[in-house]
Backbone as JSON Lines, residues from 0, in Angstrom:
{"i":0,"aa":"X","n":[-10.61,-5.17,-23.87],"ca":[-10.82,-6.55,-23.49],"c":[-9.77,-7.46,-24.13]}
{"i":1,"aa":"X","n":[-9.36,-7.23,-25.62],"ca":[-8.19,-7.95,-25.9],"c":[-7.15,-7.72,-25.25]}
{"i":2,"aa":"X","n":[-6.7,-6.5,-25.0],"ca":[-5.72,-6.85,-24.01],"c":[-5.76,-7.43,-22.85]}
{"i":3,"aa":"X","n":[-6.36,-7.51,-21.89],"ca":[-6.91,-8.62,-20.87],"c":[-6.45,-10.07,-21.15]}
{"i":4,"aa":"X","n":[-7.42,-10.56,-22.38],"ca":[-7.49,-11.6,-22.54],"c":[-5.46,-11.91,-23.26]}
{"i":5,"aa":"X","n":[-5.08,-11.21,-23.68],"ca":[-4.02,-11.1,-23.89],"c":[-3.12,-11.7,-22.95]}
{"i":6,"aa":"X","n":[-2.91,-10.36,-22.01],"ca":[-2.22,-10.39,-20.5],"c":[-2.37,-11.67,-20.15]}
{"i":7,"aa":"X","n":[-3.82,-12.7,-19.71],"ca":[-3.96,-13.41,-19.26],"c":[-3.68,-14.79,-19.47]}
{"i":8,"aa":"X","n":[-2.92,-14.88,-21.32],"ca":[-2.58,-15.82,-22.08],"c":[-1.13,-15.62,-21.93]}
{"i":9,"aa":"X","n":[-0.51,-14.48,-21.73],"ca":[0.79,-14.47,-21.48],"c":[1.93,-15.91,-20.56]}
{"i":10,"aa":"X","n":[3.12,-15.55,-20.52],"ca":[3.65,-16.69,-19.67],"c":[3.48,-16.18,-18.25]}
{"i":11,"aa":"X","n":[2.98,-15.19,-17.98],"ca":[3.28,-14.73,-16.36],"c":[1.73,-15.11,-15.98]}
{"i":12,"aa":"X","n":[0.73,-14.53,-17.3],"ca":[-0.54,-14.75,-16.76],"c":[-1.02,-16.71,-16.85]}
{"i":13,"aa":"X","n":[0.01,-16.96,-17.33],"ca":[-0.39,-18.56,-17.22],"c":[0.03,-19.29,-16.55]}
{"i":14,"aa":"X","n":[1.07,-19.06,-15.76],"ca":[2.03,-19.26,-15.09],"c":[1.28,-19.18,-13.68]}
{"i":15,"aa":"X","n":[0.76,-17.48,-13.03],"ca":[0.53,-17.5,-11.84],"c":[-1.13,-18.3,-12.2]}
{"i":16,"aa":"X","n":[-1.68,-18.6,-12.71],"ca":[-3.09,-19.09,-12.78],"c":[-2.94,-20.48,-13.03]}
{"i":17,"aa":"X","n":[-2.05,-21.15,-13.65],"ca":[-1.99,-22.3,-13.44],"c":[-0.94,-23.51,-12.75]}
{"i":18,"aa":"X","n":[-0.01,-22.5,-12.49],"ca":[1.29,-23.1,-11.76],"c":[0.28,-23.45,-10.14]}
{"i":19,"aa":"X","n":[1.0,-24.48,-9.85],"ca":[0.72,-25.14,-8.3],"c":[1.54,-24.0,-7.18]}
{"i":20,"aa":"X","n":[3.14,-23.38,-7.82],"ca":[3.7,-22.68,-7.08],"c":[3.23,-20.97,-7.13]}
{"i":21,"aa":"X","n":[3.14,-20.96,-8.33],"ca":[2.78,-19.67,-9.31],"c":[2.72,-18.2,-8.48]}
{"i":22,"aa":"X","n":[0.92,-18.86,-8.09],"ca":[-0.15,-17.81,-7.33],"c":[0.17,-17.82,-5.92]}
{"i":23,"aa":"X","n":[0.69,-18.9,-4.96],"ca":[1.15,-18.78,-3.39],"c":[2.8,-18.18,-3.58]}
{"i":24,"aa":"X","n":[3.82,-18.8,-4.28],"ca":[4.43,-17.62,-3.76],"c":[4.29,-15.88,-4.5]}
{"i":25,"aa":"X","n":[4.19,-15.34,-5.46],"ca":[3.16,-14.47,-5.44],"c":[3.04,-13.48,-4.7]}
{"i":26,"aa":"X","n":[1.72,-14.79,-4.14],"ca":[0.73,-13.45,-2.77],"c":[1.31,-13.43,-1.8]}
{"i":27,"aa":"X","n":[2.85,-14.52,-1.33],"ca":[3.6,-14.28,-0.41],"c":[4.42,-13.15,-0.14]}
{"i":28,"aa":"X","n":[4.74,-13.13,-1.62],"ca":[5.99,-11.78,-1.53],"c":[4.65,-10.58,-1.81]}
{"i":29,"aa":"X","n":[3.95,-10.53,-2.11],"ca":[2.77,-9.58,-2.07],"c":[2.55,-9.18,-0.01]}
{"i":30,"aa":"X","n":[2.55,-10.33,0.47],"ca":[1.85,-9.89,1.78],"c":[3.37,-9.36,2.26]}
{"i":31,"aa":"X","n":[4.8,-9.77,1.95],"ca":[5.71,-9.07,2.85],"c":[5.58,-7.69,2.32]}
{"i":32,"aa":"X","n":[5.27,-7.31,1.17],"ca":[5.42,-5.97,0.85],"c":[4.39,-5.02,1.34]}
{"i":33,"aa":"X","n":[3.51,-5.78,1.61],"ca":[2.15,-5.14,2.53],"c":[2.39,-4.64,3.91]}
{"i":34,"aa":"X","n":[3.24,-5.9,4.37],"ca":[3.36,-5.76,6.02],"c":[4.52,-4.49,5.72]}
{"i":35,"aa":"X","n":[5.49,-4.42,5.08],"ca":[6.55,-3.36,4.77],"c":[5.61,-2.02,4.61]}
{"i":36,"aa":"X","n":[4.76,-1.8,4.08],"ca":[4.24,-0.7,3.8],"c":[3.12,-0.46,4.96]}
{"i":37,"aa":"X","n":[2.17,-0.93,5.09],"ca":[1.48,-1.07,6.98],"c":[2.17,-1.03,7.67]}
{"i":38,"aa":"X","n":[2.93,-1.65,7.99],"ca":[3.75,-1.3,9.08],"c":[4.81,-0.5,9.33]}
{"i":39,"aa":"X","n":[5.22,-0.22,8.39],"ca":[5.8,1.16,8.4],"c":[5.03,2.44,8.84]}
{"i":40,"aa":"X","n":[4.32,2.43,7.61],"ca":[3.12,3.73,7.82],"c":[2.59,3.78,9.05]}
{"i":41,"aa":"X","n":[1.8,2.96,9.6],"ca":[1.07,2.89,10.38],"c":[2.12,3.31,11.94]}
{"i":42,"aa":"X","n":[3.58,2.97,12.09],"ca":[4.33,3.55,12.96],"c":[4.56,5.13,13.1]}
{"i":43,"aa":"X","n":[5.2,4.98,11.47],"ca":[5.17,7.05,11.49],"c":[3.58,7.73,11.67]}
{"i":44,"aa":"X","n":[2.73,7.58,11.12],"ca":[1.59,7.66,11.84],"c":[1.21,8.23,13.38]}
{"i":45,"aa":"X","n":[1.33,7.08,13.62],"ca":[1.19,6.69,15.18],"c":[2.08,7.57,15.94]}
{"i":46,"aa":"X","n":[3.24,8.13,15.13],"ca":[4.22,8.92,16.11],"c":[3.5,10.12,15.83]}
{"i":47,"aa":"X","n":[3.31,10.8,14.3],"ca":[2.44,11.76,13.85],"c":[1.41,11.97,14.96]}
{"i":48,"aa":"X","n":[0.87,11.43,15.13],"ca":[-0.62,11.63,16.06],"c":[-0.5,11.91,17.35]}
{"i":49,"aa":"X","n":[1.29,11.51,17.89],"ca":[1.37,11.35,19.52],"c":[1.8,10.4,19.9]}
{"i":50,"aa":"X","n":[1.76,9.35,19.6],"ca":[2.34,8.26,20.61],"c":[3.9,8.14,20.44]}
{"i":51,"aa":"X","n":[4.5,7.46,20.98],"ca":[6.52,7.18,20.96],"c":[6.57,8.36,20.97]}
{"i":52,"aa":"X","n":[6.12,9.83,21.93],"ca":[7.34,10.7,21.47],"c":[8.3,11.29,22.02]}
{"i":53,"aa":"X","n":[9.15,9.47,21.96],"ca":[11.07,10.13,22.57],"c":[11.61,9.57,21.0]}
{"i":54,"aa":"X","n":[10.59,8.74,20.09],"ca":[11.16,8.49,18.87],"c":[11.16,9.73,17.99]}
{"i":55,"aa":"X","n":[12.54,10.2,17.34],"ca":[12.86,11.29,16.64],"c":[12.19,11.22,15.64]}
{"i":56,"aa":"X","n":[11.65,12.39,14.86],"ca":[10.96,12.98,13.78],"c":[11.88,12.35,12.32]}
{"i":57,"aa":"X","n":[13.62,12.18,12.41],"ca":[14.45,12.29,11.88],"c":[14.81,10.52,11.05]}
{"i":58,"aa":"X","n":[14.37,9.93,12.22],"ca":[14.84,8.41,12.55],"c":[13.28,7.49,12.02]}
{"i":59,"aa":"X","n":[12.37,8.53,11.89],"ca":[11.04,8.1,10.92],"c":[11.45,8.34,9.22]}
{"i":60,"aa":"X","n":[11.9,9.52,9.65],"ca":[11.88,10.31,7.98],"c":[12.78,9.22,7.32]}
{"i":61,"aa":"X","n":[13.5,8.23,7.8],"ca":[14.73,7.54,7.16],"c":[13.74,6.49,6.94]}
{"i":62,"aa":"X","n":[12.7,5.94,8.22],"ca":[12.28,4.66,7.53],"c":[11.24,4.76,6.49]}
{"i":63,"aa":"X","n":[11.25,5.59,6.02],"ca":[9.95,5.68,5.26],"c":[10.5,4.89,4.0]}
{"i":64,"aa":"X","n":[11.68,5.11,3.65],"ca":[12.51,4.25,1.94],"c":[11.84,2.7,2.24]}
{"i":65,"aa":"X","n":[11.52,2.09,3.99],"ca":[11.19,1.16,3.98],"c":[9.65,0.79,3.22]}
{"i":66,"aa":"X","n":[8.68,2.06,3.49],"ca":[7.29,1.92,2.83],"c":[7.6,2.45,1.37]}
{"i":67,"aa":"X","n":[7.96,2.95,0.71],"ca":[8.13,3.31,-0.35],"c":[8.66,1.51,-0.97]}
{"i":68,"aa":"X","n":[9.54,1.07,-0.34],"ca":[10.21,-0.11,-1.1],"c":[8.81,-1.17,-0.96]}
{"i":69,"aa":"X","n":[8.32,-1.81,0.11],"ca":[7.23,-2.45,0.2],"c":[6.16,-2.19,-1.05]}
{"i":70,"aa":"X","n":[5.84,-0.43,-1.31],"ca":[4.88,-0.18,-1.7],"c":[5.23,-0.65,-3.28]}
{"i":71,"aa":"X","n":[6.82,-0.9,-3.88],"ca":[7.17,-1.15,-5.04],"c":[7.3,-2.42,-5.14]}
{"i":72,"aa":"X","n":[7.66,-3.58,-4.23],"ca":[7.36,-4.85,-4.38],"c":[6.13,-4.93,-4.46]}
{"i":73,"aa":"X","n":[4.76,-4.2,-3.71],"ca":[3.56,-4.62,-3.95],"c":[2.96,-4.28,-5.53]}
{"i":74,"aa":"X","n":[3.57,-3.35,-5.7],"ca":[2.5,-2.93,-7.1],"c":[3.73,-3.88,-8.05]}
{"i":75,"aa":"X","n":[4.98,-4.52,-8.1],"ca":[5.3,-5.56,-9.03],"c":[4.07,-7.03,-8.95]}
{"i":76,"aa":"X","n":[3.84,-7.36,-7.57],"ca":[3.64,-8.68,-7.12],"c":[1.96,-8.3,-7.48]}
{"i":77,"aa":"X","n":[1.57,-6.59,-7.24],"ca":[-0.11,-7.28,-7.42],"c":[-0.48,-7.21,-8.96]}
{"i":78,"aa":"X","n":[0.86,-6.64,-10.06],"ca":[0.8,-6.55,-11.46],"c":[0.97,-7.56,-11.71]}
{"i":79,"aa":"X","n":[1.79,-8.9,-11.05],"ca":[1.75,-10.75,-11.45],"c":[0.68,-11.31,-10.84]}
{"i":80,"aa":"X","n":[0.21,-10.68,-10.16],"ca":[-1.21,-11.28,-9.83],"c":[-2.62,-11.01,-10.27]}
{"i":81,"aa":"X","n":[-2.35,-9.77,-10.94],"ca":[-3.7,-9.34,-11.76],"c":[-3.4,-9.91,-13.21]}
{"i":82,"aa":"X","n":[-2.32,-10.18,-13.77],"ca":[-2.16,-11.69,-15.27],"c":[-2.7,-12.53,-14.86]}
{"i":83,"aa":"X","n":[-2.75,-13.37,-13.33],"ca":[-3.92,-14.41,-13.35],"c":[-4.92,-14.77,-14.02]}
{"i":84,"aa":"X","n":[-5.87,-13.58,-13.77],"ca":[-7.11,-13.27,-13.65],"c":[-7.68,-11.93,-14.06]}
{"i":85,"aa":"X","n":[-7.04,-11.09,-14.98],"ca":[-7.53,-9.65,-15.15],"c":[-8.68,-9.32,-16.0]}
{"i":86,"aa":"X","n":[-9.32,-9.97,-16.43],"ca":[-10.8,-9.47,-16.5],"c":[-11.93,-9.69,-15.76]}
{"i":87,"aa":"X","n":[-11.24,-10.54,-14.51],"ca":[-11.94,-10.84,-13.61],"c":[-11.97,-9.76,-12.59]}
{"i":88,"aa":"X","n":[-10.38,-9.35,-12.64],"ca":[-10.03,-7.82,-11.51],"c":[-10.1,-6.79,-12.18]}
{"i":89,"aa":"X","n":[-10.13,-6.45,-13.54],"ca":[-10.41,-5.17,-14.12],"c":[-11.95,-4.86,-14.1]}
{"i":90,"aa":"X","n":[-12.67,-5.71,-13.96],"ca":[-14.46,-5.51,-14.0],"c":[-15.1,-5.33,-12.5]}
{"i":91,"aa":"X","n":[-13.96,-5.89,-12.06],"ca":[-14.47,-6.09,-10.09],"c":[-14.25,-4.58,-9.93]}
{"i":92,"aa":"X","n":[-15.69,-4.26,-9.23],"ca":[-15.59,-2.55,-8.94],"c":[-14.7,-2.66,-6.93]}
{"i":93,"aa":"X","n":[-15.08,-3.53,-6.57],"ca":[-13.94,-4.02,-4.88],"c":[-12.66,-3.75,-5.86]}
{"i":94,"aa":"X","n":[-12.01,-3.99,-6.46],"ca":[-10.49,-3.63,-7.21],"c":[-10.47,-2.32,-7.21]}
{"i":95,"aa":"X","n":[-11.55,-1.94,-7.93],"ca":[-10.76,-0.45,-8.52],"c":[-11.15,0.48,-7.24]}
{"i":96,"aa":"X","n":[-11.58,0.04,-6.0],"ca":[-11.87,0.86,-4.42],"c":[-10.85,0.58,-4.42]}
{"i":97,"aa":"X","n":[-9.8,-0.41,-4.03],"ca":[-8.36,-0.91,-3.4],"c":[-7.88,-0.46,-4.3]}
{"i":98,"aa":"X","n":[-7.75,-0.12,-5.22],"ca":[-6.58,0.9,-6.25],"c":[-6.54,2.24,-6.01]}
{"i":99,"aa":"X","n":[-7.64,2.73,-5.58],"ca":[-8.02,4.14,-5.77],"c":[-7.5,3.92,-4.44]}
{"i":100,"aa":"X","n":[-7.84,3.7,-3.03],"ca":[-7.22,3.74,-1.51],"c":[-5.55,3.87,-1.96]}
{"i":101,"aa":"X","n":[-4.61,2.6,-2.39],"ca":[-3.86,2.7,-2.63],"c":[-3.12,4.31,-2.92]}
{"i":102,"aa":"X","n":[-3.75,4.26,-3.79],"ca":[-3.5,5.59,-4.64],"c":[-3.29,6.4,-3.71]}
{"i":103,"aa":"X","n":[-4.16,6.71,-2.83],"ca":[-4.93,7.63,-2.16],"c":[-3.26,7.69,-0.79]}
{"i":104,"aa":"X","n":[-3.39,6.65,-0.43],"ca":[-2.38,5.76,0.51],"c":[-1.21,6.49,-0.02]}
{"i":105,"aa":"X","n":[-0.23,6.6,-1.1],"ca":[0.5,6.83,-1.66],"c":[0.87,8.52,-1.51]}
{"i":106,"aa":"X","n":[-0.2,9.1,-1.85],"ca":[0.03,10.52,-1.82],"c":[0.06,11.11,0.17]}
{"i":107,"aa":"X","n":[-0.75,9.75,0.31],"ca":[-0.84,10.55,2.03],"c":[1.18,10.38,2.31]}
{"i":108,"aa":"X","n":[1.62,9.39,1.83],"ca":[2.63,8.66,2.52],"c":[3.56,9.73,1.87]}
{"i":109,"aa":"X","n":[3.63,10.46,0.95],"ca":[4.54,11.51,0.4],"c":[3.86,12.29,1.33]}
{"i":110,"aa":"X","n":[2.87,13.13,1.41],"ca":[2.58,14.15,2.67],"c":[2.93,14.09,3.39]}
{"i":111,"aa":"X","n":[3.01,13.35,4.22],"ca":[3.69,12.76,5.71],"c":[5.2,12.92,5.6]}
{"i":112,"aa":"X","n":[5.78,12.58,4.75],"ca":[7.0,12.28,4.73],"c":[8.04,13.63,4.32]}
{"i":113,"aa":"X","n":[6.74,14.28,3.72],"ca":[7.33,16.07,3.52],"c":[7.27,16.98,5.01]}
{"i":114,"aa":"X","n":[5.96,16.3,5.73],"ca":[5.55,16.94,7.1],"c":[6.72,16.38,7.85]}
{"i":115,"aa":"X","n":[7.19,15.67,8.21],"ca":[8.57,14.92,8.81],"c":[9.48,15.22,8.15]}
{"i":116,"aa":"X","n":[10.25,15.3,7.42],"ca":[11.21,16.42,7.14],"c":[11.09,18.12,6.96]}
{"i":117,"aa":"X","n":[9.56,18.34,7.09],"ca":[10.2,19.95,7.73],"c":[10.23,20.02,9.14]}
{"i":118,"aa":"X","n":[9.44,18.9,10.05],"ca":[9.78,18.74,11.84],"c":[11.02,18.6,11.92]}
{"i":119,"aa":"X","n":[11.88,17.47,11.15],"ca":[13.49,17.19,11.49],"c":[14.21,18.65,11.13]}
{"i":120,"aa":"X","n":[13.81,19.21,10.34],"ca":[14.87,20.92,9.81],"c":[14.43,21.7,10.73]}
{"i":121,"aa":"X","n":[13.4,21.29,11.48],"ca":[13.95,22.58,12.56],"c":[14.25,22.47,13.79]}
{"i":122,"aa":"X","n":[15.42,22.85,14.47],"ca":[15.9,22.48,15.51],"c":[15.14,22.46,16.69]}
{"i":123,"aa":"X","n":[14.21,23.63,16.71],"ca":[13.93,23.06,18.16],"c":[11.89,23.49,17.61]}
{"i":124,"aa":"X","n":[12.03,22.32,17.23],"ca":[10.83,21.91,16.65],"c":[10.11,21.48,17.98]}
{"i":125,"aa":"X","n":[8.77,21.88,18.58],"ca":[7.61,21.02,19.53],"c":[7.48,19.61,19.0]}
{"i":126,"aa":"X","n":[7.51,19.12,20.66],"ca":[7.43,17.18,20.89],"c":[6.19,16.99,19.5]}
{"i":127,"aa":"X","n":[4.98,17.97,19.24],"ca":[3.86,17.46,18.69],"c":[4.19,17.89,17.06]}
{"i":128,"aa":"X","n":[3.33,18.04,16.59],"ca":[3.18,17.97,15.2],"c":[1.98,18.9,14.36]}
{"i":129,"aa":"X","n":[2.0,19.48,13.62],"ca":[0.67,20.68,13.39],"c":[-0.28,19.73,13.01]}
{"i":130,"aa":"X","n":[-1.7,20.27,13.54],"ca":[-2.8,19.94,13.15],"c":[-2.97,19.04,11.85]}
{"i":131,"aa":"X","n":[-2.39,19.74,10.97],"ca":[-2.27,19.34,9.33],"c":[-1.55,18.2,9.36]}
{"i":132,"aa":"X","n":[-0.57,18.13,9.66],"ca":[0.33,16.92,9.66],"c":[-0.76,15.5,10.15]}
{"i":133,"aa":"X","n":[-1.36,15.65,11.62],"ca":[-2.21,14.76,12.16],"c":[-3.35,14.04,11.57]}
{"i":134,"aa":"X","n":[-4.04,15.12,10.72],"ca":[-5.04,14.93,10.17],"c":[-4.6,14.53,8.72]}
{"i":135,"aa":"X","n":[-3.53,14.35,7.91],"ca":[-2.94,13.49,7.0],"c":[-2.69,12.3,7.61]}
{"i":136,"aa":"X","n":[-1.7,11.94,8.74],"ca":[-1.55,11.14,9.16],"c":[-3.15,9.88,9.63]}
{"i":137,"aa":"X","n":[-3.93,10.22,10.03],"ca":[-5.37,9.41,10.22],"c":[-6.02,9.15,8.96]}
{"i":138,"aa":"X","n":[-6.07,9.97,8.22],"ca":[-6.16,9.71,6.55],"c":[-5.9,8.39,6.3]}
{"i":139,"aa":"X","n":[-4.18,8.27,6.38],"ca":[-3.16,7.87,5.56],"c":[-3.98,6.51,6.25]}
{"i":140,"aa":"X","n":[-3.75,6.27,7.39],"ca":[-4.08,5.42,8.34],"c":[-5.22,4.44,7.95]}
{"i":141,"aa":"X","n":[-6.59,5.49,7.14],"ca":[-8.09,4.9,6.74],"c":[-7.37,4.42,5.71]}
{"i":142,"aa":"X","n":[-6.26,5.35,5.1],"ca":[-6.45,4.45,3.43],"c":[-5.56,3.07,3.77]}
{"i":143,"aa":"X","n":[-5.11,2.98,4.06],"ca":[-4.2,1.44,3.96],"c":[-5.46,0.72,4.69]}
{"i":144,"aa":"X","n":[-5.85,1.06,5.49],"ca":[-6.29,-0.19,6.36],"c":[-7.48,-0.76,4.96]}
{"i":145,"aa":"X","n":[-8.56,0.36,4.68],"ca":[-9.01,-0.17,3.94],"c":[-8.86,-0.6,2.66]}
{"i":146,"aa":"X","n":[-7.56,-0.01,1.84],"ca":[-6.91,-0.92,0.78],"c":[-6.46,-2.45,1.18]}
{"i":147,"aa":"X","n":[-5.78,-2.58,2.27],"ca":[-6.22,-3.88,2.78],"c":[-7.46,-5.1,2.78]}
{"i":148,"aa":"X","n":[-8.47,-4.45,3.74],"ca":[-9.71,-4.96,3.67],"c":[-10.19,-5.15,2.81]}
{"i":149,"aa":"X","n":[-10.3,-3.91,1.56],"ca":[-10.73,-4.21,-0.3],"c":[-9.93,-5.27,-0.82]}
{"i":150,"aa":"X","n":[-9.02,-5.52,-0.41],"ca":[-8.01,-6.67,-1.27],"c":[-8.05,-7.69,-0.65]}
{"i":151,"aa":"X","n":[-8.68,-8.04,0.48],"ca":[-9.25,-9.13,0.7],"c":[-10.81,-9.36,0.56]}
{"i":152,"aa":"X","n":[-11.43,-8.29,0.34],"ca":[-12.89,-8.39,0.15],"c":[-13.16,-8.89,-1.49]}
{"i":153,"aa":"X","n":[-12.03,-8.47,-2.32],"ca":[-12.0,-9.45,-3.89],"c":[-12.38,-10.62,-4.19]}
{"i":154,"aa":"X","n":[-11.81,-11.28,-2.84],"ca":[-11.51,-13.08,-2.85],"c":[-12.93,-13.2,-2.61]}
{"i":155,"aa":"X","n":[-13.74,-12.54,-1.45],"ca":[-15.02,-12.85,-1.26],"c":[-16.46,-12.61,-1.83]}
{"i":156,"aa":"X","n":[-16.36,-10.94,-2.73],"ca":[-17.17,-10.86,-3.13],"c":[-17.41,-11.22,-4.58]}
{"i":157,"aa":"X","n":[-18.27,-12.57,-4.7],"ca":[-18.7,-12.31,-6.39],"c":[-19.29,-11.37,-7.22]}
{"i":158,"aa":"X","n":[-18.51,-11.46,-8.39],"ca":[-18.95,-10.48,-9.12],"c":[-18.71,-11.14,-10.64]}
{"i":159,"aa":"X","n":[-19.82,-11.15,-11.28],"ca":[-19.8,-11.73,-12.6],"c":[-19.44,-10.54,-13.44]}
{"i":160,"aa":"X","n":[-19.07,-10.69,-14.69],"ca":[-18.56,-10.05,-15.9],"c":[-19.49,-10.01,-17.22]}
């Protein structure tokens, strides 16, 4: 708990909690790194499963540095945003669901991205994708959406300490 209360006395944690600019831009560069990582994923995905497929296996495997980079602006921007307020988000059990998805999100997005580079190494690889690959891919799919939804369900649900 001292460290909390620590963190939260800091200049970053006083800064985004009491600055007028602080906490909006922030959760701004927080939501581009979101849309970078959703929307990324959620494309290779979507090819994973079947759909786009005249889009190459090869020409995914490249954008993925795009969700990986998103996913590293987000965990800077949601580490200046949990100094706000972190004994408020370390006690909120909605946090530690959207951490654990995350998490969860993270390892699908390395799976995927190993399953798409062994489709691109082989030359004459089938339009589709193995079973395994698909069924990571819909995974990957539950976890973002609902690390999403948990990270907006924070703002709404009270929860005392």
């Amino acid at each position: 708990m001292h460290f909390l209360i620590w963190l939260q006395d800091s200049a970053l944690g006083t800064w985004v909690a009491g600055s007028i600019w602080g906490y909006p831009i922030i959760l701004a560069c927080h939501a581009v790194g979101m849309a970078a990582v959703a929307g990324t994923v959620v494309m290779i995905n979507l090819r994973i499963l079947g759909f786009a497929r005249n889009v190459p296996f090869t020409l995914l495997s490249r954008l993925s540095v795009i969700a990986w980079a998103g996913l590293a602006l987000n965990a800077l921007t949601g580490l200046a945003l949990f100094t706000g307020d972190p004994v408020r988000f370390f006690y909120h059990p909605v946090f530690w669901i959207k951490i654990s998805l995350i998490s969860l999100g993270a390892v699908s997005v390395w799976l995927v991205v190993r399953e798409l580079r062994k489709a691109a190494s082989v030359p004459a690889v089938p339009p589709g994708m193995p079973a395994r690959a698909k069924l990571i891919a819909g995974f990957s799919i539950a976890f973002w959406t609902g690390a999403i939804i948990a990270g907006r369900l924070i703002a709404y649900i009270e929860f005392d300490v």
